[in-house]
C-alpha positions in Angstrom: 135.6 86.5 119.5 135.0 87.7 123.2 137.8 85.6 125.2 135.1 85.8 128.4 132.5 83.7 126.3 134.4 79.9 126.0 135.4 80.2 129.7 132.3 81.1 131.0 130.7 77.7 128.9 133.0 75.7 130.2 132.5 76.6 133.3 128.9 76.4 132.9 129.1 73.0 131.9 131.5 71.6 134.7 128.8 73.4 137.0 126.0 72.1 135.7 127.9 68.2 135.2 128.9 68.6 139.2 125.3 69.8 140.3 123.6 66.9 138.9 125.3 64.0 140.6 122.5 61.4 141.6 120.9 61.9 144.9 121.5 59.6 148.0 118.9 57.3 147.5 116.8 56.3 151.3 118.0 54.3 153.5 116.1 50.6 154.2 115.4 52.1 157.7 113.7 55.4 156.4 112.1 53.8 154.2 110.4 51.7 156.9 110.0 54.1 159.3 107.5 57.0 157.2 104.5 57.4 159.3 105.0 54.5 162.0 105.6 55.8 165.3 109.7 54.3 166.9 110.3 54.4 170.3 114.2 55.0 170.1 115.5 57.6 167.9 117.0 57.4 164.7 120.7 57.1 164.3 122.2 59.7 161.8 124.1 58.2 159.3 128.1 58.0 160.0 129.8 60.1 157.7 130.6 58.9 154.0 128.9 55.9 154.9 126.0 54.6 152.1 123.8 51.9 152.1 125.0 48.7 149.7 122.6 48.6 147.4 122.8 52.8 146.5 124.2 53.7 142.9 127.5 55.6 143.4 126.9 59.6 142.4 128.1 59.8 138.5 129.7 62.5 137.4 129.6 63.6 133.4 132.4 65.4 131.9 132.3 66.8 128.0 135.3 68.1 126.3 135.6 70.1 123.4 138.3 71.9 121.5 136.5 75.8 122.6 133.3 76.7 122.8 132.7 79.1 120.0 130.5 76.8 118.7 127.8 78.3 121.0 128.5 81.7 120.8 125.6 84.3 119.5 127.1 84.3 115.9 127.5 80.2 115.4 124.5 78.9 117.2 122.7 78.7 114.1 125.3 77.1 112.2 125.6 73.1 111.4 123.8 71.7 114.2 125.5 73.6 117.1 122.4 74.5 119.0 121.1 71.3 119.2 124.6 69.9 120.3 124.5 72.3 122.8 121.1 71.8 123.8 121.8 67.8 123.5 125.4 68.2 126.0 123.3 70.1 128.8 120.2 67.4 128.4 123.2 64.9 129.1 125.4 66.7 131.5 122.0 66.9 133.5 121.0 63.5 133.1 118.3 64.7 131.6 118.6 62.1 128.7 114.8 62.5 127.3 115.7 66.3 126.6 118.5 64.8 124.0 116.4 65.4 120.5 117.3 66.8 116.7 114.8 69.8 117.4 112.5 70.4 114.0 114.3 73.7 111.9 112.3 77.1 112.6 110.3 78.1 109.5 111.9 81.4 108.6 110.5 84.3 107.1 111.2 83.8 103.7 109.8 87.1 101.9 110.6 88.1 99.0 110.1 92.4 98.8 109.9 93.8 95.1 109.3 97.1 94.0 106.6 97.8 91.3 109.3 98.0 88.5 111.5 94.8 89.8 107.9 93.1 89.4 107.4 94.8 85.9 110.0 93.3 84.6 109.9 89.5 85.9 106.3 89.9 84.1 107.9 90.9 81.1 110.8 88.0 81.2 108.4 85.4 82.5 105.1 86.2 80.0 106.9 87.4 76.5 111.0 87.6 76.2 111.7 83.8 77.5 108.2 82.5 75.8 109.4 84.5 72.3 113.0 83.2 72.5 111.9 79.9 72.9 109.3 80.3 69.4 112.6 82.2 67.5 114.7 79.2 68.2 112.0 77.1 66.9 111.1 78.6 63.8 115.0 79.2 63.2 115.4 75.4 63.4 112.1 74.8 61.3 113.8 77.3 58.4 117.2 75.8 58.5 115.8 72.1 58.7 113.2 73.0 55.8 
């Protein structure tokens, strides 16, 4: 397994978790003041001050033991793809993207050659029907 592939994930991950922190939400006074016309200017806001009703930003951290799970050869396997799919929905805060997505209908072809087919005609119309009758009549004759 390619070491480059579980760093790069996590990395992705604590990227995409530190990206999607919640935005500042408006203050009371820009809320108030969209088209209206003030005759002093607006104060900036001091630094690392927030107004008291604002959520704090959340930050969302997932752990897991590697992330082999979705590398190219075990994203199909048990679920990881929708894991996957279900820890960047989250990470994003994106929480109506976390779903058990329906299985792809696979091609499911089955490719015989003209004697392969032959011969499951033979099994399926005479040798299984006729061993079935020569059991029968061999229990008829011993029973009789």
């Amino acid at each position: 397994m390619n070491k480059v592939t579980p760093l790069f994930m996590v990395l992705l991950l604590v990227l995409l978790s530190a990206c999607t922190a919640a935005p500042a939400q408006p203050t009371e006074q820009q809320q108030t003041s969209g088209s209206a016309a003030t005759s002093a200017p607006e104060q900036p806001a001091a630094a690392g001050a927030s107004p008291p009703d604002a959520k704090p930003a959340e930050t969302r951290v997932v752990v897991m033991g590697d992330a082999d799970f979705a590398s190219n050869v075990a994203l199909n396997i048990s679920g990881n793809r929708d894991f996957f799919m279900n820890v960047v929905g989250w990470l994003s805060q994106q929480e109506n993207l976390i779903a058990i997505r329906p299985k792809e209908a696979g091609d499911s072809r089955l490719t015989l050659t003209n004697d392969q087919a032959r011969r499951i005609a033979w099994l399926a119309l005479f040798i299984l029907p006729g061993a079935i009758l020569a059991m029968g009549i061999r229990t008829w004759w011993r029973r009789r």
